[in-house]
N, C-alpha and C positions, 0 to 999 in steps of 0.2 A: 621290195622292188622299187627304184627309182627310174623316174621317167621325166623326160620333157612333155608335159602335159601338148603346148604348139607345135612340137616337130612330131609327133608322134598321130596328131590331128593333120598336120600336113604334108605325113608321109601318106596317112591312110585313104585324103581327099586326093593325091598324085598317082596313086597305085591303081586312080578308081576312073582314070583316064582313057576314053576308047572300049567304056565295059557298059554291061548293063547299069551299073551305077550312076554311068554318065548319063545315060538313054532314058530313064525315072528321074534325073535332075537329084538322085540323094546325096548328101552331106553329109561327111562327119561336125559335130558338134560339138561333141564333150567326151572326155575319156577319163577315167580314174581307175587303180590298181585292180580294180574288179569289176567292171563295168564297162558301156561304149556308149555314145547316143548319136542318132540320126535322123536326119529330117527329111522329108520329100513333101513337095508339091501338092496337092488333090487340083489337075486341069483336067479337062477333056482326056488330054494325052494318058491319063491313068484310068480313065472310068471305065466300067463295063456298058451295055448299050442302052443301061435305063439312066444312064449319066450320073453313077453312084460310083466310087472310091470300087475298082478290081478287087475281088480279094488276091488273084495272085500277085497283083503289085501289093500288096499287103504281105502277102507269104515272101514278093521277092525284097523287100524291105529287110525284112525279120531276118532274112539267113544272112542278108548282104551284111545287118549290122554284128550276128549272131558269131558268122564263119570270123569277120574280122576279128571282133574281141578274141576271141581265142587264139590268134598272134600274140595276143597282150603276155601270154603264158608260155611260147616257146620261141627257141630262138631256131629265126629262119633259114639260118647257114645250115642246120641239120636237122630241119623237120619241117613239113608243111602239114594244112588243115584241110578236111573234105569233112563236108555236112553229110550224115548217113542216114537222118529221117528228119522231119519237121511236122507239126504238125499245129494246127491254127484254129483258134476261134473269133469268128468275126459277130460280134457285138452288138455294133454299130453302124448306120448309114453313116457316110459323109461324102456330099458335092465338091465340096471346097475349101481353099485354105492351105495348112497345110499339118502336116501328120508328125511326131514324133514318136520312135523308135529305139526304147531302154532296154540293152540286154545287161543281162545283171545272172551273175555266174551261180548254179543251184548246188553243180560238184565238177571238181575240179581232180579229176585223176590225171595217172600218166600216160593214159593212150586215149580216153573219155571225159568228153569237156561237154553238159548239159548245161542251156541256158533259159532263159524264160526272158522271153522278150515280150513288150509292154508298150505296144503301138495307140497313144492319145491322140487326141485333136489339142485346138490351143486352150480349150478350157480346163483339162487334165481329165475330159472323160475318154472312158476307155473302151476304143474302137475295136479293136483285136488285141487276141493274149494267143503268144504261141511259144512253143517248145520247140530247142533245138535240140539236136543228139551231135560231136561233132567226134570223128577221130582224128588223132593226131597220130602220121604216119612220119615213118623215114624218108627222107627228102630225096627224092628220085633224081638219077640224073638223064637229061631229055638230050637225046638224039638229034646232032647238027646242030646244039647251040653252042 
């Protein structure tokens, strides 16, 4: 598979326009043939109320970067992606800073895309490890578009 490694980062950062991805401040960052990465923030804006890193902005990290990669693998004229479990281990504390988000592909079928994403801080310790499950369905067509 060949890619543009920037247009392919600045489709994914465009698409993430007006969604919760914008709303967590996360970024695409890096992407290669079998992989994605992403970054968010740890402010206030993300904490739970003892002002520690959410775990569901943790889990919404993990599928945001989890569901994309799995574009990496079909094409979107005749197939879209829907997360069917996730499930998450959190680690670590973290106040602040900010978090980065590797999913990196475990198997790679034609209807079942499993990832394991790998949520660090900036030192490369490891805050949360979570598991995506993803199907890849036939591209629906939506009513009044």
């Amino acid at each position: 598979m060949t890619f543009d490694k920037e247009k392919t980062l600045e489709f994914y950062n465009q698409i993430s326009e007006n969604t919760l991805m914008r709303t967590l401040n996360i970024t695409y960052t890096d992407v290669g043939e079998d992989f994605l990465v992403a970054t968010m923030p740890v402010t206030p804006l993300v904490h739970q109320p003892m002002g520690l890193l959410h775990g569901g902005a943790s889990v919404a990290l993990a599928e945001s970067v989890g569901s994309a990669a799995s574009m990496l693998f079909i094409n979107p004229e005749l197939s879209e992606v829907r997360g069917i479990e996730i499930s998450a281990n959190h680690l670590k504390a973290k106040r602040n800073g900010i978090v980065t988000a590797t999913a990196k592909i475990v198997h790679k079928g034609s209807s079942i895309h499993l990832w394991e994403i790998r949520i660090t801080d900036e030192r490369g310790s490891l805050i949360s490890l979570c598991k995506l499950t993803n199907m890849v369905l036939p591209k629906r067509k939506i009513a009044n578009k």
